[in-house]
Backbone as JSON, one array per atom type, in Angstrom:
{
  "sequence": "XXXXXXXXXXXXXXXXXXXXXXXXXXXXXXXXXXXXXXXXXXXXXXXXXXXXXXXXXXXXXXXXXXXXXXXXXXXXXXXXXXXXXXXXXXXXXXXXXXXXXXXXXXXXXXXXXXXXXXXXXXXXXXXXXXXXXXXXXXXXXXXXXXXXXXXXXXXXXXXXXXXXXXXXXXXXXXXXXXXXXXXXXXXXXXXXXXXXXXXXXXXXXXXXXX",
  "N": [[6.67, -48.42, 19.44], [9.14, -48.04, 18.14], [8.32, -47.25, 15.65], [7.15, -44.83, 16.37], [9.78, -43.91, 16.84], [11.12, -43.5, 14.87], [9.55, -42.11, 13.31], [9.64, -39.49, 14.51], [12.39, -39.41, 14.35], [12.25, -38.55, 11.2], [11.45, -36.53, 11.46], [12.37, -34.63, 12.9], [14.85, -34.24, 11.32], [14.03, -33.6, 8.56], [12.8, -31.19, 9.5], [15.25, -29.89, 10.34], [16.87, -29.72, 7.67], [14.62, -28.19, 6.31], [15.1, -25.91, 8.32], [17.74, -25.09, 7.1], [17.56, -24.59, 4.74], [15.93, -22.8, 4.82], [18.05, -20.99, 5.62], [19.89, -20.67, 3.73], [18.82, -19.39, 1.72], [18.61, -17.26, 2.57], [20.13, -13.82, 3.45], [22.91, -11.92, 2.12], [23.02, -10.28, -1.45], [24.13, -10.43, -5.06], [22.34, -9.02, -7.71], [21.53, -8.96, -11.34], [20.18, -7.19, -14.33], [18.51, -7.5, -17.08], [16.7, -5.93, -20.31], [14.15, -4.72, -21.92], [12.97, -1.46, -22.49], [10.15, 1.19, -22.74], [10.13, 4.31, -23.08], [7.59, 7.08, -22.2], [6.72, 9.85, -23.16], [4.65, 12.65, -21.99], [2.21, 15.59, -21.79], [3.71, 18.84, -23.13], [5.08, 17.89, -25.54], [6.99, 18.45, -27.51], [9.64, 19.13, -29.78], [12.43, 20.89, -31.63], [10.79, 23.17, -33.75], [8.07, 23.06, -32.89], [7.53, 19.59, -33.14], [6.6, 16.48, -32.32], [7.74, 14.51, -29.35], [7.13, 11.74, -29.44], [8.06, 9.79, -30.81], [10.29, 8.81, -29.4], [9.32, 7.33, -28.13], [10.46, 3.99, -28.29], [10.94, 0.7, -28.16], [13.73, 0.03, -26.24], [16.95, -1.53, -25.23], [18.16, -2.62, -21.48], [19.96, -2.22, -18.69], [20.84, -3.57, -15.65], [22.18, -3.21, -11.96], [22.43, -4.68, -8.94], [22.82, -4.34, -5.11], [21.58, -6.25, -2.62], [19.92, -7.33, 0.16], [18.0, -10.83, 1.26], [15.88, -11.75, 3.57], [13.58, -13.92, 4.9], [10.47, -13.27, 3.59], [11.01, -10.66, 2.74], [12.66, -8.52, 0.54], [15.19, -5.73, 0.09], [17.06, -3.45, -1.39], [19.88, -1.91, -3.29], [19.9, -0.36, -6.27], [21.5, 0.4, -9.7], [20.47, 1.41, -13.07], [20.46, 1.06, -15.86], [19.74, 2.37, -19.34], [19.6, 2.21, -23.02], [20.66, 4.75, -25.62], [18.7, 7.08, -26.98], [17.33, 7.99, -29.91], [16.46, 9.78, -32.86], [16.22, 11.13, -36.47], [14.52, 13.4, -38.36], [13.81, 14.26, -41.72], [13.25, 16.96, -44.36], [13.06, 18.3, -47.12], [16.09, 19.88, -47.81], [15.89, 20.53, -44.92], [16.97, 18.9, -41.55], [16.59, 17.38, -38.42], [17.69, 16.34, -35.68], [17.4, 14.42, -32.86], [18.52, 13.28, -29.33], [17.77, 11.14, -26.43], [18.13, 10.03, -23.46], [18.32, 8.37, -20.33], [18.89, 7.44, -16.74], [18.64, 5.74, -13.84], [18.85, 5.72, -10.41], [17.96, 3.46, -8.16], [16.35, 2.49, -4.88], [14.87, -0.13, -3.85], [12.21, -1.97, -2.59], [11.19, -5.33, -2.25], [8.47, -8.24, -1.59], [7.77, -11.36, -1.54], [6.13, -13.8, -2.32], [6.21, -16.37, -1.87], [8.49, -17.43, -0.57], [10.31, -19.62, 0.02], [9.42, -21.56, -2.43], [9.3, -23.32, -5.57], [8.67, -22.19, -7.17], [7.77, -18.48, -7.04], [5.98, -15.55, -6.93], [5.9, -12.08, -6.87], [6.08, -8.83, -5.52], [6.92, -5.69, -5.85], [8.18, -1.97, -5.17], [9.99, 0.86, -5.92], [11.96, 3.72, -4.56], [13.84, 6.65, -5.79], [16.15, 8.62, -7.7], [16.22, 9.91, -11.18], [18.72, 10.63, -13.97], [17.93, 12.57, -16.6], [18.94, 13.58, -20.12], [17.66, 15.37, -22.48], [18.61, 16.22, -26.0], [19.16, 18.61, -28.8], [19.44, 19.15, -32.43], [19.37, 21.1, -35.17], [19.62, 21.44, -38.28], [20.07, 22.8, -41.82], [20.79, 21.77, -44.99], [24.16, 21.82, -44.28], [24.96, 23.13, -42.41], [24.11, 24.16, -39.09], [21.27, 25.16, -37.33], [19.72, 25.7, -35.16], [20.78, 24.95, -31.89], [20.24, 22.28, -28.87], [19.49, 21.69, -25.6], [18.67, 19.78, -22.9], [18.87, 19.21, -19.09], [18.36, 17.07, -16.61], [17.35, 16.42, -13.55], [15.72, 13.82, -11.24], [13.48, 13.22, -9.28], [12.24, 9.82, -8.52], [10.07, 7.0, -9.06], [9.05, 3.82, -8.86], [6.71, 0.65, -9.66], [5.86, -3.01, -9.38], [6.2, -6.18, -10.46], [6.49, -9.59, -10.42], [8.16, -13.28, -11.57], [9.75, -15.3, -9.57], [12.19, -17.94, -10.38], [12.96, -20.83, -8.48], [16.63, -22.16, -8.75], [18.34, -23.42, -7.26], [18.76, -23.42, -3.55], [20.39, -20.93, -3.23], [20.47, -19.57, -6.09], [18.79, -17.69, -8.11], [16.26, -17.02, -10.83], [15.01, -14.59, -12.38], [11.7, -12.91, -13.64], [10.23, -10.22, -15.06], [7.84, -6.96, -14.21], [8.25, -3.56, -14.64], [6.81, -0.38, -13.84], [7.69, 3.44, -14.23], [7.58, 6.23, -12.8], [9.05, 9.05, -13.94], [9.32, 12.18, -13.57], [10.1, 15.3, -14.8], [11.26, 17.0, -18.28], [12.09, 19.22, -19.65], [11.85, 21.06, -23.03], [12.19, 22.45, -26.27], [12.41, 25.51, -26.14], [12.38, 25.44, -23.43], [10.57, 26.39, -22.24], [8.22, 24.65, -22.6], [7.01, 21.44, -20.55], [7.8, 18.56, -20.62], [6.11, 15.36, -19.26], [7.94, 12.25, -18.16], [7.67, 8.99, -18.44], [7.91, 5.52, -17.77], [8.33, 1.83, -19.05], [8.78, -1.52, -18.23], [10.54, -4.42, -18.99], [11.67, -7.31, -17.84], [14.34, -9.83, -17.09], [16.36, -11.76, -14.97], [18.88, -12.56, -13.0], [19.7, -13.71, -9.67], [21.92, -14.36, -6.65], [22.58, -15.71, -3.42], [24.82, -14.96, -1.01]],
  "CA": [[7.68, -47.48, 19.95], [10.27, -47.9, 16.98], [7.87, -46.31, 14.58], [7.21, -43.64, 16.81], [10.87, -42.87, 17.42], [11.64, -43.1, 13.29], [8.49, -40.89, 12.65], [10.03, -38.52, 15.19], [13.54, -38.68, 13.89], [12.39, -38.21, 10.31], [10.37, -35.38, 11.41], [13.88, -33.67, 13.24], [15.68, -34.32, 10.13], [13.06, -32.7, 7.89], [12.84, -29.48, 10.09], [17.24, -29.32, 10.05], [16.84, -29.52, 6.44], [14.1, -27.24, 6.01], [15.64, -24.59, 8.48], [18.97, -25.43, 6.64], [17.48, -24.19, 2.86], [15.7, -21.35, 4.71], [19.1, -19.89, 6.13], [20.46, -20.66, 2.04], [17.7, -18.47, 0.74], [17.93, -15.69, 3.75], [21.24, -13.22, 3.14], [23.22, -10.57, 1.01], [22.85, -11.0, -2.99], [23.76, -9.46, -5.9], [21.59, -9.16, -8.7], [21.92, -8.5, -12.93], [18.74, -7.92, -14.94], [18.31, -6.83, -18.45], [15.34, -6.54, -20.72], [13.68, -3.95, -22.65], [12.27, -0.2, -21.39], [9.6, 2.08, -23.57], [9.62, 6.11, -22.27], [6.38, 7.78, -23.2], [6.49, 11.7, -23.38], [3.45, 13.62, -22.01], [2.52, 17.06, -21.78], [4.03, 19.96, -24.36], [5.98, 16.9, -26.48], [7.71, 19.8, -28.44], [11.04, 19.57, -29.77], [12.35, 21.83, -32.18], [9.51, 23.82, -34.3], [7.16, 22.23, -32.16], [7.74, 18.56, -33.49], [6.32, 15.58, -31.38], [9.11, 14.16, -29.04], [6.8, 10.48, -29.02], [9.19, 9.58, -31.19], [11.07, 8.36, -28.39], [8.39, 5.83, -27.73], [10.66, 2.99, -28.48], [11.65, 0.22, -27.35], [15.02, 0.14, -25.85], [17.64, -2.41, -24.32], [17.81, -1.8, -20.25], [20.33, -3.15, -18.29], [21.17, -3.14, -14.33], [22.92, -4.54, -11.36], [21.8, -4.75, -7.57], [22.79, -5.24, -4.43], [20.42, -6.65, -1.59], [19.9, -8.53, 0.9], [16.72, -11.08, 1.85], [15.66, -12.12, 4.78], [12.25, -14.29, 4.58], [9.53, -12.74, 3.17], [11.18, -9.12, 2.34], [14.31, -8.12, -0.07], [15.83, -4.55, 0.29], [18.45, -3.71, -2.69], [20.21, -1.14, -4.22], [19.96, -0.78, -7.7], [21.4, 0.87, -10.69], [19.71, 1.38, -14.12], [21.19, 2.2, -17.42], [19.07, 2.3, -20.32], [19.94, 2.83, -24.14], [19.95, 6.4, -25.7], [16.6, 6.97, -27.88], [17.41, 8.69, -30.41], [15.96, 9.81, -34.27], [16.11, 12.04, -37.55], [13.62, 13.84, -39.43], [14.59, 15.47, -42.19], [12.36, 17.61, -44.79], [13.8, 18.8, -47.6], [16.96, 20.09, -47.08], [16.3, 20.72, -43.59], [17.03, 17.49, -41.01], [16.21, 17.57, -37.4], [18.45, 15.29, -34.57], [17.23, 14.11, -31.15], [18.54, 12.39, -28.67], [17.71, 10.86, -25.63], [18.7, 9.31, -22.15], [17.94, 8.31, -18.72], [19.57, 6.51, -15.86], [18.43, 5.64, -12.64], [19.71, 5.07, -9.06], [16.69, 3.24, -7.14], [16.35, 1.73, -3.36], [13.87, -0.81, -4.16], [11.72, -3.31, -1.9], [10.18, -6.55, -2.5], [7.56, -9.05, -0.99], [8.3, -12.62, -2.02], [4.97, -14.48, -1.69], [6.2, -17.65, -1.34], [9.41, -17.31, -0.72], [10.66, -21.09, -0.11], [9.24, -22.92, -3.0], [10.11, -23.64, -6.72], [7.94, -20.81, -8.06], [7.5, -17.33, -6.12], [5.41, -14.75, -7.45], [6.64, -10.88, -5.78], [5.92, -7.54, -5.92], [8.19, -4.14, -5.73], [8.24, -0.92, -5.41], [11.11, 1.57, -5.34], [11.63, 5.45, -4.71], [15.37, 6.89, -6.15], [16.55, 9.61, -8.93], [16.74, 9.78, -12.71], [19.02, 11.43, -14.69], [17.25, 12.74, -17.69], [19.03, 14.17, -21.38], [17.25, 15.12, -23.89], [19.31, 17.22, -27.13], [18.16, 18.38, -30.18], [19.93, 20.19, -33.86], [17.91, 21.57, -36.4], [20.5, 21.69, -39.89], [19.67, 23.55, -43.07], [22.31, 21.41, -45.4], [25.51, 21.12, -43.27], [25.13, 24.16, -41.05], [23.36, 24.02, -37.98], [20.15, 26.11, -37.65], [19.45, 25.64, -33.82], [21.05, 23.38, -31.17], [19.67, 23.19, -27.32], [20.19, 21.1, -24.56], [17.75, 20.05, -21.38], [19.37, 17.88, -18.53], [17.07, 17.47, -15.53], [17.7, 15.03, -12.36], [14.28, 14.27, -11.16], [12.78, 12.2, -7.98], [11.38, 8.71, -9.59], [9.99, 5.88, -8.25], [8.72, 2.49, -9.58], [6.17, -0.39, -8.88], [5.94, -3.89, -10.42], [5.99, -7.62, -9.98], [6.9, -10.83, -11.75], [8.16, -14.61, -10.59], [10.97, -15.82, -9.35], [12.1, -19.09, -10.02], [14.37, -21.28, -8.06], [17.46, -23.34, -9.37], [19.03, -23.82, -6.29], [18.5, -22.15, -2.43], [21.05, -19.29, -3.13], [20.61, -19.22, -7.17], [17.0, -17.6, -8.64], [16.23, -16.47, -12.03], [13.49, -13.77, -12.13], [11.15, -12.19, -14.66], [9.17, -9.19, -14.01], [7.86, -6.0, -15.03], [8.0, -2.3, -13.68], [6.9, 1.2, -14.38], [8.5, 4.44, -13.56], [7.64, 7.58, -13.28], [10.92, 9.84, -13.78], [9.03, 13.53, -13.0], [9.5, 15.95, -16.29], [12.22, 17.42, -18.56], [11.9, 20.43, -20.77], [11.54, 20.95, -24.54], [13.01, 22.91, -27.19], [11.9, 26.74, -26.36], [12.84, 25.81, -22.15], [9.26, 26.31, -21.73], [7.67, 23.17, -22.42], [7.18, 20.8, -19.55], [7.32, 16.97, -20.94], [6.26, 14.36, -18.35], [7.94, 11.12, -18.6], [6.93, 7.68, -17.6], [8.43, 4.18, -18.9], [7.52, 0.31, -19.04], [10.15, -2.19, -18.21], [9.97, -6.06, -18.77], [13.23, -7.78, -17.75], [14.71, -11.05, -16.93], [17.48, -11.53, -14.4], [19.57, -13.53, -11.7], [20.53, -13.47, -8.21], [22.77, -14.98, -5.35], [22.84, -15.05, -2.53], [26.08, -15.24, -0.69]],
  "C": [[8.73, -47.17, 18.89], [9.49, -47.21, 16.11], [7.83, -45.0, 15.09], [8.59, -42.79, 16.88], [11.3, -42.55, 15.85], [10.71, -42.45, 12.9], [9.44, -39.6, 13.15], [11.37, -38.17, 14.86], [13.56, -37.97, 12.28], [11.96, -36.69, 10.28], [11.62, -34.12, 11.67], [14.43, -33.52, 12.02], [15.22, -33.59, 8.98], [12.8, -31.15, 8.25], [14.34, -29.08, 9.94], [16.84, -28.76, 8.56], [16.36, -28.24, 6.02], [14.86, -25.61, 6.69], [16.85, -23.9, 7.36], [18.79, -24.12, 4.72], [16.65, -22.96, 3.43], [17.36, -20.05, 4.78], [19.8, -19.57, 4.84], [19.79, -19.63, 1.92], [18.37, -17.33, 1.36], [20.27, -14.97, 3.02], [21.96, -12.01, 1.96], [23.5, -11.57, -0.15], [23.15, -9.93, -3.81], [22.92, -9.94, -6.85], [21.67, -8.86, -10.3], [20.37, -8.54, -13.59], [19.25, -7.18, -16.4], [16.94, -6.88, -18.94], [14.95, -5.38, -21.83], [12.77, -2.65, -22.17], [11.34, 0.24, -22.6], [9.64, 2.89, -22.17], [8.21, 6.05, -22.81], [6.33, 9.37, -22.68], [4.78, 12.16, -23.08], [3.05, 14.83, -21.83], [2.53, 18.13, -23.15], [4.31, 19.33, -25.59], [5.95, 17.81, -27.62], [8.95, 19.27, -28.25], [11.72, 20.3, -30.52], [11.95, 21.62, -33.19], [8.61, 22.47, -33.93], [6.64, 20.74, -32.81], [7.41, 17.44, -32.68], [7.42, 14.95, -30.47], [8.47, 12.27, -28.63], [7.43, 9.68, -29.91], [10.27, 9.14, -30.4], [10.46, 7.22, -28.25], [9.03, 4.39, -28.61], [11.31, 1.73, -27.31], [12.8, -0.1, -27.39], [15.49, -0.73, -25.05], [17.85, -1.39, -22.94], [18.87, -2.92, -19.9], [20.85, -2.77, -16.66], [21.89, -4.36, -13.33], [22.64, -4.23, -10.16], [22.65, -5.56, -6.38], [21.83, -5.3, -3.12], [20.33, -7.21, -0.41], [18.38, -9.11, 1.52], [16.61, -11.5, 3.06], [13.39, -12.52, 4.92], [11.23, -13.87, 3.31], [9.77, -11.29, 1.84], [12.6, -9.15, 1.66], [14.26, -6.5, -0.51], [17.33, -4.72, -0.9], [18.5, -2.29, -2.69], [20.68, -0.83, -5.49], [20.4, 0.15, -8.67], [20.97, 0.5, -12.1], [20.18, 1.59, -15.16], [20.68, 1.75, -18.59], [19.86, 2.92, -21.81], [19.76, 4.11, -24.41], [19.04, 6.08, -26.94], [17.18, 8.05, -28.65], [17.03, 8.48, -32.29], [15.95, 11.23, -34.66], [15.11, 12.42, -38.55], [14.32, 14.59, -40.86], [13.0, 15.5, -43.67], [12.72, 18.47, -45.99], [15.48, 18.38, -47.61], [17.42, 20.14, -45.43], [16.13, 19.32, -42.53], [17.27, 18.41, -39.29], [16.76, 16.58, -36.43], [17.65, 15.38, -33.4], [17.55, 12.99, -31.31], [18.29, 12.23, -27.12], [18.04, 9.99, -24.48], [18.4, 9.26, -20.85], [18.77, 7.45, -18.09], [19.07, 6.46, -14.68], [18.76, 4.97, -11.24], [18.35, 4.73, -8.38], [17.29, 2.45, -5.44], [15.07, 1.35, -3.13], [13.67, -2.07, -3.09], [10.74, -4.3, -2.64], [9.33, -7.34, -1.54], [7.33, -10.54, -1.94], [6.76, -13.09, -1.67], [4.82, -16.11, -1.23], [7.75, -17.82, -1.22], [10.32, -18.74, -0.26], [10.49, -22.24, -1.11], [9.72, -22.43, -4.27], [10.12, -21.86, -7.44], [7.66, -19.38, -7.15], [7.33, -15.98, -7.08], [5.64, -13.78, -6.38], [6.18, -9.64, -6.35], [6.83, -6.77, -5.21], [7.72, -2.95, -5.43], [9.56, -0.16, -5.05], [10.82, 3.3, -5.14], [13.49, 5.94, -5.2], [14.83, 8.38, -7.14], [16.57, 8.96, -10.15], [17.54, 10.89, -13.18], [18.18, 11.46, -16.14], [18.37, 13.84, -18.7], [18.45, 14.18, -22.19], [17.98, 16.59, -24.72], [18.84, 16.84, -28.59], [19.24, 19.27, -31.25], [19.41, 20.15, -34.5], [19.61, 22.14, -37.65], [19.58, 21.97, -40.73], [21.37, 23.01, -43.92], [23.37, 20.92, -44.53], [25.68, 22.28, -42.53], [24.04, 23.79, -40.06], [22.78, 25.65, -37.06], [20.02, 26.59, -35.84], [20.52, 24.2, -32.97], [20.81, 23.97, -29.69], [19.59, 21.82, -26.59], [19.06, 20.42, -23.47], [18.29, 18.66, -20.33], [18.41, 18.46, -16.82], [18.06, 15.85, -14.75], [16.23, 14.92, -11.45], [13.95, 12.91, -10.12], [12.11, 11.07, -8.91], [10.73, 7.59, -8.54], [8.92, 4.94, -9.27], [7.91, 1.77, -8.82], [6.08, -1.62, -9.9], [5.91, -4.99, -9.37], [6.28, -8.6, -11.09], [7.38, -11.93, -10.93], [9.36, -14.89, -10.9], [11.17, -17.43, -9.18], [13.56, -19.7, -9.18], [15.17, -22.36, -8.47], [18.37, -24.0, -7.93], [18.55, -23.02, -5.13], [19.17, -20.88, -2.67], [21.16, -18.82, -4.55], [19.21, -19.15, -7.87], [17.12, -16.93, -9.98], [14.78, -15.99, -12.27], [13.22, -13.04, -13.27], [10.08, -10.98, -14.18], [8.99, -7.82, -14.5], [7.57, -4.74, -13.55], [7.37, -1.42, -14.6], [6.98, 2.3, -13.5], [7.79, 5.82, -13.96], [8.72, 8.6, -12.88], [10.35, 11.74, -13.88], [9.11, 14.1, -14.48], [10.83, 16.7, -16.6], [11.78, 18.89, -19.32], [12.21, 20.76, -21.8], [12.41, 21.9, -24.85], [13.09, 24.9, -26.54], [12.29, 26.81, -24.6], [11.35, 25.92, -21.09], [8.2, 25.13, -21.5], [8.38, 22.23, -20.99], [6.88, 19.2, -20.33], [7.56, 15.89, -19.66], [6.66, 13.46, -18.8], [8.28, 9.7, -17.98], [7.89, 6.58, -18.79], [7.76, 2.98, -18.42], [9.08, -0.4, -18.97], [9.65, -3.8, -18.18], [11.34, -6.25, -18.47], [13.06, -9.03, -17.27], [16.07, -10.81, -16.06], [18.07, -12.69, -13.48], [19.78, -12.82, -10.54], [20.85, -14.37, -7.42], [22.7, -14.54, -4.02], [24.3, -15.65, -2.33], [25.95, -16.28, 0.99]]
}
């Protein structure tokens, strides 16, 4: 009878606990990530005198901040994005060629935690939001300026991805994880060109809950 009743209290005491570090986990959080983005240009990739614009294809610091809240299984956030500007010079002669580039994005991104109680938790995402998109270009001959032109676009985006979250504590996780975006299409040097453009994101980050 005494074992039975100390099986049975360890067993109560074990479920408190456990509820105890689910209700830690469950709640509103913010989040911080950083990491590294590549664009990739597809389409017309014209910029002025029809010049490749994959030249952008670098990689770039990314950095963002979120807020969320989980509840089991599922985390709901809102996230902003702000990526470096991309920018490079040709020059040819005398004549030298500027671009630059920029994006930002507002997402409202979900997750799926797959194990969402233990050390390690492997997750997947997806979001749907806006990008702002700049891309500007000058074309110089010497120290005058030959051409200069403009294209700013705001463009429906959305993202999918996955990566693992580890845990340091119930309400403190440190997550790695990758996305990609497609941010819809901007327009080239001439107004006519249509460049699609897509990115890659690896990042590293934290979150709390509260």
């Amino acid at each position: 009878m005494n074992k039975l009743l100390l099986s049975a209290s360890a067993l109560a005491i074990g479920m408190v606990a456990a509820s105890q570090a689910m209700a830690d986990c469950n709640g509103l959080y913010l989040a911080a990530r950083g990491g590294v983005v590549k664009h990739k240009f597809e389409g017309s990739n014209h910029g002025g005198n029809g010049n490749s614009l994959n030249d952008f294809n670098k990689n770039k610091f990314m950095m963002s901040g979120a807020l969320g809240y989980r509840y089991n299984y599922f985390r709901g956030e809102l996230e902003y994005v702000w990526r470096a500007k991309n920018k490079y010079n040709k020059t040819q002669g005398s004549f030298n060629e500027h671009y630059t580039f920029k994006s930002q994005s507002y997402m409202l991104n979900g997750y799926i935690d797959l194990a969402p109680y233990s050390w390690f938790t492997p997750y997947v995402g997806a979001g749907i939001g806006y990008t702002k998109l700049k891309l500007n270009g000058r074309d110089y001959m010497g120290s005058a300026t030959l051409t200069s032109w403009r294209s700013n676009k705001t463009n429906f985006t959305w993202s999918v991805g996955g990566g693992l979250s580890i845990k340091v504590t119930n309400r403190f996780n440190v997550d790695a994880g990758y996305r990609y975006y497609d941010m819809g299409h901007i327009k080239g040097y001439t107004g006519g060109e249509k460049n699609d453009i897509t990115a890659q994101e690896v990042y590293g980050g934290i979150r709390y809950v509260f």
